[in-house]
N, C-alpha and C positions, 0 to 999 in steps of 0.2 A: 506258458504261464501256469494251467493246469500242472505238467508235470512237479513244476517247483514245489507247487500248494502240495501235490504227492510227495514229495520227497521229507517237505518241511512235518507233513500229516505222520509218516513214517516214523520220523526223527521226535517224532511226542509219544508217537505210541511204546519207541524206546527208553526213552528217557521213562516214561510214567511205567514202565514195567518196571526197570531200575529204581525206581524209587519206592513201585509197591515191595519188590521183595529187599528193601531197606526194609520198609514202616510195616508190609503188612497191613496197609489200607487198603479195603475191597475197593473203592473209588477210584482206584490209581486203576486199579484191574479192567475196571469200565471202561476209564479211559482209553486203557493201553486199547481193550479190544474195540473198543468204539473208531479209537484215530487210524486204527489198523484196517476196518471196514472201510473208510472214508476213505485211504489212500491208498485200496484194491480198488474200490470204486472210480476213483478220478482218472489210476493207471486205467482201467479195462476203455471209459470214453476216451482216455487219450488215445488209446491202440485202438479200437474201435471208432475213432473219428477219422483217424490215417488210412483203417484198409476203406472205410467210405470213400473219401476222398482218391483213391487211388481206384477204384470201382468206376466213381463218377468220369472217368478218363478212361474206361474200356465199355463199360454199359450203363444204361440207368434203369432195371428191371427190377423190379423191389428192393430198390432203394428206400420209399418211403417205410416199408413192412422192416425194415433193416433199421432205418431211422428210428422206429417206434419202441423196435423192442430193443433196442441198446440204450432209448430214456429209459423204458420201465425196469431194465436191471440195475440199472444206472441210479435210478431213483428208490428203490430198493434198498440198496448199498445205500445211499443216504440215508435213508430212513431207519436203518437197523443201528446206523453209528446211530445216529441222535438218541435212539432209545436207547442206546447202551449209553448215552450221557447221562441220558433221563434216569435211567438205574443206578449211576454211579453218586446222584444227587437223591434219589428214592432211599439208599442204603444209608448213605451220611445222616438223612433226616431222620431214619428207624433208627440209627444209632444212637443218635442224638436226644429223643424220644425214652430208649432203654436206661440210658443213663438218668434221664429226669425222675424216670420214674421210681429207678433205684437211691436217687438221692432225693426226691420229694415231689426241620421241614423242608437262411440260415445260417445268421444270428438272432436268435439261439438258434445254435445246430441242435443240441440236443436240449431240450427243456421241458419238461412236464407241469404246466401249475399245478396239478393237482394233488404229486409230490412235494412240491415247493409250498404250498399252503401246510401240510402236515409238518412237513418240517419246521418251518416258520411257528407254526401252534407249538410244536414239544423243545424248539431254541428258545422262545417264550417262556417257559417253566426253568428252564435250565440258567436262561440269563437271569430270572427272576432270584432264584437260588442261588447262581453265582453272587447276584450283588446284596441279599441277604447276610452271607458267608463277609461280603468286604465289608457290609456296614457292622458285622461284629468283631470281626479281628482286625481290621483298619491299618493291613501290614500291605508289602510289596507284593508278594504274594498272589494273595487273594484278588486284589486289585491288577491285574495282570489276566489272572484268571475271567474275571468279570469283563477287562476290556475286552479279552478274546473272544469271551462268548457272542459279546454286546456287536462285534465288529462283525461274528459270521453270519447271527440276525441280519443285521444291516444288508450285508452281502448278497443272501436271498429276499431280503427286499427290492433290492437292485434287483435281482436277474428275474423276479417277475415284473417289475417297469423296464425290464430291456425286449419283455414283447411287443411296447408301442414305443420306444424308443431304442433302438441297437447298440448305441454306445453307451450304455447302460451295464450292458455284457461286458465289457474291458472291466470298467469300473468295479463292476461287484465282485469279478476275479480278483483284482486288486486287493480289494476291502477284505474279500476273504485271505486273503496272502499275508495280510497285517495282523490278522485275526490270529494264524496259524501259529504266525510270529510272534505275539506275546504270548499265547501258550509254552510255544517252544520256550523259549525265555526264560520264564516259570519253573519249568522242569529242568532248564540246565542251572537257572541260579540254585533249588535245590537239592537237587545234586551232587553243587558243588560244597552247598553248606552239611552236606551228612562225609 
């Protein structure tokens, strides 16, 4: 399921380059580089979750030490896209801003909370801003945008309750999957409209 959520993460970071060097929106650039960290990230656990597992069938000698630092890179890569969201929502808002001014804002195998709360804190600002963004242009769009964000919040809400509950883990894969999904969405509806 990871891998798809990569593939689908990929396929935004395409489209939103396609469509920055249509517009020439820095935001779109964010995005591209942000969906592009996410779905190096989710490839490196998927390949790093496989030689584990194929490890745990010949030896179990730091494993744990192997477990830890494939979260911490892992959560890393998450935390760089988010910022690079976070900047692509920072740059809109300075734009935004310029203009006013000129004319008069193991399951889990791998899981770290402590990535997972940072994230959580800067998908916060960013879903906040996406649905800022829907309640003024009130188009498909934007509202697309704002469920996506809204869904991968969600998502890592889930995967810190799948450390006292495990089937929590599927779920917030999911969530995130749907997430990815109306991004993608987004980007291929405009795409198609330029």
């Amino acid at each position: 399921m990871e891998t798809i959520s990569a593939l689908i993460s990929f396929s935004i970071a395409y489209f939103a380059m396609k469509a920055y060097k249509l517009t020439g929106n820095k935001s779109l650039m964010y995005l591209y580089f942000g969906f592009s960290v996410l779905g190096a990230g989710m490839i490196t656990r998927v390949i790093a979750s496989t030689y584990i597992a194929l490890l745990l069938r010949e030896l179990e000698i730091r494993i744990k030490n192997l477990i830890f630092t494939i979260s911490i890179i892992y959560g890393l890569m998450r935390t760089i896209a988010y910022i690079l969201f976070t900047l692509a929502y920072v740059h809109r808002a300075k734009i935004e801003i310029e203009q006013e001014a000129v004319t008069a804002t193991i399951i889990p195998i791998i899981l770290n909370p402590y990535f997972e709360l940072v994230e959580m804190t800067l998908l916060i600002y960013v879903t906040a801003q996406a649905a800022i963004n829907f309640i003024e242009s009130r188009n498909v769009n934007s509202m697309l945008i704002f469920a996506g964000f809204t869904l991968i919040l969600i998502s890592h809400i889930a995967f810190m309750f799948s450390i006292i509950i495990s089937q929590m883990y599927i779920l917030a894969h999911l969530i995130q999957l749907v997430g990815f999904t109306c991004m993608l969405l987004m980007l291929i509806k405009v795409g198609r409209g330029r």
